[in-house]
C-alpha positions as CSV (number, residue, x, y, z in Angstrom):
1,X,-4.4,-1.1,47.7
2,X,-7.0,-2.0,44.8
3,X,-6.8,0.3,41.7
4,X,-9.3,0.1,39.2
5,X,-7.5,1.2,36.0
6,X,-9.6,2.0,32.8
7,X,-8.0,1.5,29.5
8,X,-8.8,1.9,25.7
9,X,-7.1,-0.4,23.3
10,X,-6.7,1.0,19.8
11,X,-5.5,-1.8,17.2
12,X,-7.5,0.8,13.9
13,X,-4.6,2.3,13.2
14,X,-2.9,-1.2,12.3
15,X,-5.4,-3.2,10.9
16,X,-8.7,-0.8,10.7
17,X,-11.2,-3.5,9.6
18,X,-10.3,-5.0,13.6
19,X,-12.4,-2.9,16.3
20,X,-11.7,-4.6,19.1
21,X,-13.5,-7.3,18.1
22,X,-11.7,-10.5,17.8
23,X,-12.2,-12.9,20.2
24,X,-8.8,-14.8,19.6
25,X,-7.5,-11.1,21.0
26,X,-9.6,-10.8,24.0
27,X,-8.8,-14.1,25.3
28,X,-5.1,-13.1,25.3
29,X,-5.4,-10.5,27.0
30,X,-7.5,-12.0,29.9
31,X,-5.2,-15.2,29.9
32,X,-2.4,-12.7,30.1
33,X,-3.8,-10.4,33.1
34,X,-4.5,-13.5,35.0
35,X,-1.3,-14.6,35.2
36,X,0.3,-11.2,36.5
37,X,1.1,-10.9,40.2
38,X,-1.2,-8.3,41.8
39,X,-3.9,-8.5,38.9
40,X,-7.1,-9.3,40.7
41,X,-9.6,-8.9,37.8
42,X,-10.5,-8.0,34.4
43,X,-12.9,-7.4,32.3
44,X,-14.3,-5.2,29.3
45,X,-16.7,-2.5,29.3
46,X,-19.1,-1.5,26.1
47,X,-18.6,-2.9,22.7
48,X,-16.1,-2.4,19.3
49,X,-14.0,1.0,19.2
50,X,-15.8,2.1,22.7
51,X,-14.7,-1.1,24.3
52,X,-12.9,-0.3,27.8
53,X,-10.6,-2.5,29.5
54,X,-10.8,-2.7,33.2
55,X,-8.4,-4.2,35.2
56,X,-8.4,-4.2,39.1
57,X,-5.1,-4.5,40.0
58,X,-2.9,-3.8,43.5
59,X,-1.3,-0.9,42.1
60,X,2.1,-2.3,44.6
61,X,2.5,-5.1,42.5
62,X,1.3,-3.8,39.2
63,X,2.3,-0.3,37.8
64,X,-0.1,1.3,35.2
65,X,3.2,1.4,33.0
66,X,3.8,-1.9,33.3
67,X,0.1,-2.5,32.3
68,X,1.1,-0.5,29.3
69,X,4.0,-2.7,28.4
70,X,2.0,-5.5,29.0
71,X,-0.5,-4.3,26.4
72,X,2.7,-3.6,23.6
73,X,3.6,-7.0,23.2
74,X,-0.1,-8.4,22.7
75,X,-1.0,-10.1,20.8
76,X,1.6,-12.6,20.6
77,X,0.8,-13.6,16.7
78,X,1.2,-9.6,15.8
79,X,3.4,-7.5,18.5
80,X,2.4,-4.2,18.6
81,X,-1.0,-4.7,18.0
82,X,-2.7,-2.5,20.6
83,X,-2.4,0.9,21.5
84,X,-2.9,1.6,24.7
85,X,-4.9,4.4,26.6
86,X,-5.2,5.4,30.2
87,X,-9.0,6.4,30.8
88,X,-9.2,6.6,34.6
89,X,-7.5,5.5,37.3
């Protein structure tokens, strides 16, 4: 089954001046998605520190925890980075 999960990623509390905002970020997190089994999209939603992540995933493959995890270790040149959120689900 198809789950669309909506998550905010918060990266202020380490580097404020960030936002959500850096390109070099997003792309990692895209080419990252894309390569996990059971992700079938994703995408962002609104702009700087209201930016939502979507990602449409088969919720048997891919666990919202895992998701979660996933987020934790990005970006790869500063671990950590993102906070993650669940929105909606």
């Amino acid at each position: 089954m198809i789950t669309r999960s909506v998550f905010h990623l918060d990266c202020t509390p380490i580097i404020p001046q960030c936002g959500f905002k850096c390109a070099k970020c997003l792309q990692e997190i895209k080419f990252v998605l894309d390569k996990i089994e059971g992700v079938k999209r994703s995408y962002t939603e609104g702009e700087g520190e209201n930016m939502k992540l979507v990602v449409e995933h088969d919720s048997s493959d891919v666990t919202v925890e895992y998701l979660k995890e996933t987020f934790g270790r990005l970006p790869s040149f500063y671990k950590g980075f993102f906070i993650s959120e669940l929105l909606e689900t």
